[in-house]
N, C-alpha and C positions, 0 to 999 in steps of 0.2 A: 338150777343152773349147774352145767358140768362144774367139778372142781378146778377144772385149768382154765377157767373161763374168765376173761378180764374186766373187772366191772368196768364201763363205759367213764363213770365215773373217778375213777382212779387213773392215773397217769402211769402212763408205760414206763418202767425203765429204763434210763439211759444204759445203753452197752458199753459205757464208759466207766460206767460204777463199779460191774462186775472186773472188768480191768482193773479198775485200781487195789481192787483187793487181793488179786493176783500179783499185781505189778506190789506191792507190800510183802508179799510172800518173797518173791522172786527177791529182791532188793536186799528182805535179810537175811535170808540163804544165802548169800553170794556175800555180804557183810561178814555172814558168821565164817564162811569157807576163808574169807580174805585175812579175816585177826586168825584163824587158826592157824593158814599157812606162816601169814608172817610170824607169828610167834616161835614156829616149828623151824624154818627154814631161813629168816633172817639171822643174822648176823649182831647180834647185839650188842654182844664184850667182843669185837672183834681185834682190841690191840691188848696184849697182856701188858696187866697194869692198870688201865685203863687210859682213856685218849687224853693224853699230856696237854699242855697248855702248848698256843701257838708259840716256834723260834721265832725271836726278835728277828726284825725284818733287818736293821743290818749286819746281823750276820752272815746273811745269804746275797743281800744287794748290794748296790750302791747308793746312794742317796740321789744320783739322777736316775739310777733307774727304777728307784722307789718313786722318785717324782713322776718320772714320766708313766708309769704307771698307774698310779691315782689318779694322774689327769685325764689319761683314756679313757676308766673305767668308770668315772665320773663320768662323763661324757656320754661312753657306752651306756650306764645304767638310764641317765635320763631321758637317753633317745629313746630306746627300747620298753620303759615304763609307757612312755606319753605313746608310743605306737600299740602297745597292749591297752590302753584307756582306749585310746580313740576305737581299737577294733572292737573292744566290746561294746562300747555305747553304738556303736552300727551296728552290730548284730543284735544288739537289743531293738533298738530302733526299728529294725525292718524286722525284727521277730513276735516283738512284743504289740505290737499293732497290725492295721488289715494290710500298710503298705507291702509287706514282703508276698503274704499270702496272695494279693492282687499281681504282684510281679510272676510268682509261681505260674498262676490261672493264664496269663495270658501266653506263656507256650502252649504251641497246638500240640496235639497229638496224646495217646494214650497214657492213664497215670504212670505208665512204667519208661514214659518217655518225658512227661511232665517231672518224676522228681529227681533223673541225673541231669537236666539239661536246669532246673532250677535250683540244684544247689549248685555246679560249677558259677550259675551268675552271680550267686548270695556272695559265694567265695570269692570272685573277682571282683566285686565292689569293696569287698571288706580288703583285698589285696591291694586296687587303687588308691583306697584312702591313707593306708597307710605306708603309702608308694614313697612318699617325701621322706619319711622315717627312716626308709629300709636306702635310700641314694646318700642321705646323709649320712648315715654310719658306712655306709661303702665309701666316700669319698673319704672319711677319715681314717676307715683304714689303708688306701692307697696311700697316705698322705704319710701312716706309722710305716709304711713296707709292712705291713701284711696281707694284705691282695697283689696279687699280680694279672688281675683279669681287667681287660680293657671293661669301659662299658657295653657293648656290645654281648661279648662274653658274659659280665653278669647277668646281665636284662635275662639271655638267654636262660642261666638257669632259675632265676628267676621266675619264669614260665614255664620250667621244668618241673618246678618244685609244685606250681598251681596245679599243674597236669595231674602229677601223682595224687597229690593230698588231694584232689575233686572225686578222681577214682576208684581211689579208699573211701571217700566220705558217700558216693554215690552205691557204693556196694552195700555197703553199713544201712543205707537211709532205704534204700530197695525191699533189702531184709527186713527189715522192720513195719515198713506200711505194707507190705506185701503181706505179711504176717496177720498184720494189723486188718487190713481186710480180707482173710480168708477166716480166722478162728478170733471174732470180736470180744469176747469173754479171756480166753486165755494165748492168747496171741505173746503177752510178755514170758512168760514162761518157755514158750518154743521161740522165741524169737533171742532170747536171753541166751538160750542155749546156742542158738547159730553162730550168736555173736561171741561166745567162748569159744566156737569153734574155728573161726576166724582169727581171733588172735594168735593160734597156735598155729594154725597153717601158714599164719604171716610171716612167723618167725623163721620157717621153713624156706619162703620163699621169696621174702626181700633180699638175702646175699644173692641170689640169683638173677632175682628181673630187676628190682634195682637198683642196687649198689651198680651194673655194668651201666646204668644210664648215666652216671655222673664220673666215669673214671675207667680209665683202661688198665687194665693188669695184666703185667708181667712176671715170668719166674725168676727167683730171683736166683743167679750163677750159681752153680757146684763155689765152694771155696771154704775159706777159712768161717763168715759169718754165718754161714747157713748151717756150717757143722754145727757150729752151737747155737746156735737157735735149737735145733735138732734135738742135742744134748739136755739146753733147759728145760723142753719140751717131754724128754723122756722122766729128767729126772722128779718133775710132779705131774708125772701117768697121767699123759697127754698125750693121746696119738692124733698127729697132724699129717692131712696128705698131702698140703702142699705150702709152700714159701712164697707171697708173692708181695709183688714192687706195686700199689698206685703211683700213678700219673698223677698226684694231689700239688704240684708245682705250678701246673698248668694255671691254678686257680688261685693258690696261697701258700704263704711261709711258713706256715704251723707245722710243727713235730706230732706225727701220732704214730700211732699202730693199733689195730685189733685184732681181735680172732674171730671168727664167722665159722658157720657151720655146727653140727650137732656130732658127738660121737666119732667114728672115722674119718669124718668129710670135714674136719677142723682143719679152716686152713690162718696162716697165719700171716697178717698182709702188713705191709709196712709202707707208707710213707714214703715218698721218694727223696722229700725233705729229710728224714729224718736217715736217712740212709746217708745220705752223701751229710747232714750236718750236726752227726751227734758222733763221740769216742764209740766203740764198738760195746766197751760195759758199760756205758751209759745208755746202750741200745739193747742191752742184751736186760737192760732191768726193764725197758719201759716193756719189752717183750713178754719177759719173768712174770710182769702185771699183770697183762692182759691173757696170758696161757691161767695164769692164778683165776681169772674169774672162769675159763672152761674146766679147768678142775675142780673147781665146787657147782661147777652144774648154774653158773652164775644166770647165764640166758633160760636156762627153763625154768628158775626161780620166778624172774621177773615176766616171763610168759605165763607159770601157772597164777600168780597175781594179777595179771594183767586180764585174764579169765574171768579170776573171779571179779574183777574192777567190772567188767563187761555184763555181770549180770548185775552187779549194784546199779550202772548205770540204765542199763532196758528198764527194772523195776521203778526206779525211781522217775524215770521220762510218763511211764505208765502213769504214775501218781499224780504226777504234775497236769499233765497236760491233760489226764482226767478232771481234774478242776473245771468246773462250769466257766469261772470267772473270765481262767487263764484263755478258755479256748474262743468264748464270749471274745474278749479285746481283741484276739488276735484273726477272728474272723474266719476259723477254722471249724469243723464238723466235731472233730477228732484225729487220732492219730491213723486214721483210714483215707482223710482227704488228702491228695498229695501237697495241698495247698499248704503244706503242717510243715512243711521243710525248715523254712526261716524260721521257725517256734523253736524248733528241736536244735538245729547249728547253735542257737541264740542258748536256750538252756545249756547245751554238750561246750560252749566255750566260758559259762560261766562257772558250770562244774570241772572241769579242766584248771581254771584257774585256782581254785576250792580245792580241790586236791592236791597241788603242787607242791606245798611242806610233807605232808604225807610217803608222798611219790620219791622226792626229792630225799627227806630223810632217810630212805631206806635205801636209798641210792649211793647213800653219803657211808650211811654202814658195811656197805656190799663195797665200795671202793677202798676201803677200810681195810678189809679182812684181803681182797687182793693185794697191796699194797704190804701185808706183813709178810703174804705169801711169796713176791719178790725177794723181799730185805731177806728171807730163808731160805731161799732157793740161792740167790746170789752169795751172800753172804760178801756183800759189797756195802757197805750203809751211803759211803763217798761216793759213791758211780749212783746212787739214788739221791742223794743230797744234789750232787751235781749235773742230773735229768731234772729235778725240779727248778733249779736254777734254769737252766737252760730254757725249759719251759717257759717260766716267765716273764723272762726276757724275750724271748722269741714272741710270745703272743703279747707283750706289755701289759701280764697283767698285774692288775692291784693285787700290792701283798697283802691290805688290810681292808675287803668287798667291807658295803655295807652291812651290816650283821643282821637288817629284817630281812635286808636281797638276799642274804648265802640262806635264811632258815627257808625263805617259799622258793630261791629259782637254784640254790648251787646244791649242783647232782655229785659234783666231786669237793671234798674237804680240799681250806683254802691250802695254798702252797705254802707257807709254814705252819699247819697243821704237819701237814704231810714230812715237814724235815723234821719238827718235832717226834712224829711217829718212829722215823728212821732212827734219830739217834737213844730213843726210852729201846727199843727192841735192837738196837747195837748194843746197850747195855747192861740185855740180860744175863 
């Protein structure tokens, strides 16, 4: 008998096995790449001193609107929890069993037409159920004055929001079983890689296609604030091409600003809210912030992590859904059947939740180190103390979150964190 010859007797290989041992590969390459960058490139001691204990809440508030802020936020965390239960137990639901795979199958047409037209309906189910959720925290915020969009106008972006996120998740899901049935063996490894390449180019090109889908912008006048915007801008070696005004009124009362763009093309967009409703140094610090995260290169930090997140995630989907059992219940081949859609949203939304302290934490350190970089650049701590105020009153929020909610969902340290920070580095 030739040596490559397969005894009749023995059982063929699954090309699933050889996957997982790559998709293991892949997973801790991209693990080791992820603890090295973070180590390298987070922000760890980012307040000198080290991060103070939170200021007493009334120092900053008032005791109604310490009230009325715990009762939103109460409010807010419970809806928002029970809308994250419910959506995962559906996309388990239809993941973990043959029902999603059966819903997949029954669109006609080619697998490359079978798996964006079945995950867009995965996501629209998981969007309706938690339809009730998302009307009840809109009607309460109309109810605080922080919406200003009729129903109509929410619904709408509401639908906007399904559009994008189906489009991203259809490109993602394309790559991958595409992959998956061209090179059965080592498909996570080129697919891993596509998928780091993808996060970078996104970064690239969400300020462009769409950020303009939710909001118009304008420049903002020759005059006194734009000089110094200008000014802030140069003086932590920022070059910004451009000043602009959103339309963010249209929608809601929140104060923000950010910066967009990489390098030259840094532009620096503000709030129309926050334009017409904060003192000029109170606007010039939340600016000071957010120039503070392009000067440490804050967005390609969190895109070269977000990379490497990309190849833990391919490798470890490999792993999984290489499982006999897993692919067994769910009525799938493998990660070649497009029918694998509802498997993969269903794992990628319970890894997403699994990663959120992670994610979040290092989010909390990176708003950290901008946040000092304001208070140093302005050399205002008052005009920072009183944007945080302002803040959360404007948005009503709790001075004192949850403590399990801030460590898995809060990306920025709570608001007396933040007046604490200001007044330890006022007092160096």
């Amino acid at each position: 008998m030739p040596h490559d010859a397969q005894d009749p007797e023995t059982p063929a290989p699954h090309p699933e096995r050889g996957s997982r041992r790559v998709g293991l590969l892949v997973a801790g390459g991209g693990a080791l790449v992820f603890v090295v960058l973070a180590a390298v490139l987070v922000p760890w001691h980012p307040v000198p001193g080290g991060v103070p204990d939170p200021a007493p809440a009334t120092s900053v508030l008032t005791a109604q609107e310490i009230a009325r802020g715990e009762a939103f936020g109460t409010y807010a965390r419970w809806v928002s929890w029970s809308s994250l239960a419910v959506s995962l137990a559906v996309a388990l639901w239809l993941g973990l069993g043959a029902r999603g795979a059966a819903l997949v199958r029954r669109v006609p047409g080619p697998w490359w037409v079978q798996v964006p037209l079945g995950a867009f309906a995965v996501l629209a189910i998981g969007r309706f159920v938690t339809l009730p959720f998302a009307l009840a925290l809109w009607r309460r915020r109309v109810a605080e004055g922080l919406s200003t969009q009729g129903w109509g106008a929410w619904f709408a972006d509401l639908l906007l929001n399904l559009v994008v996120g189906a489009v991203g998740t259809a490109i993602a899901l394309l790559v991958v079983i595409g992959c998956a049935r061209r090179w059965r063996t080592w498909w996570p490894a080129v697919a891993g890689g596509i998928a780091a390449a993808l996060v970078v180019l996104g970064s690239f090109v969400y300020p462009v296609v769409v950020e303009p889908l939710f909001n118009a912008f304008t420049p903002l006048p020759d005059g006194r604030l734009r000089t110094e915007i200008l000014a802030v801008a140069d003086a932590e070696g920022v070059p910004v091409d451009d000043v602009l005004v959103a339309d963010a009124s249209r929608r809601t009362t929140a104060l923000n600003a950010y910066v967009s763009g990489f390098g030259s093309t840094h532009r620096v967009v503000l709030y129309d809210t926050a334009v017409d409703g904060l003192d000029q140094d109170e606007l010039l610090s939340v600016v000071a912030h957010e120039l503070g995260h392009a000067k440490n290169h804050d967005v390609a930090v969190g895109t070269a992590l977000g990379a490497a997140g990309a190849l833990v995630g391919v490798g470890l989907l490999a792993v999984l859904v290489g499982a006999g059992p897993l692919r067994r219940r769910s009525g799938v081949s493998g990660l070649a059947d497009p029918a694998v859609v509802p498997l993969v949203l269903a794992l990628f939304a319970v890894g997403s939740f699994l990663a959120s302290p992670v994610e979040n934490g290092i989010s909390r350190q990176i708003e950290r180190r901008a946040d000092v970089v304001a208070l140093r650049t302005t050399d205002d701590p008052e005009a920072f103390i009183g944007l945080q105020r302002q803040l959360a009153v404007r948005s009503v929020a709790d001075p004192t979150p949850n403590a399990w909610g801030q460590i898995w969902f809060g990306s920025h340290p709570t608001m007396l964190e933040r007046v604490a920070t200001a007044e330890q580095v006022a007092g160096e």
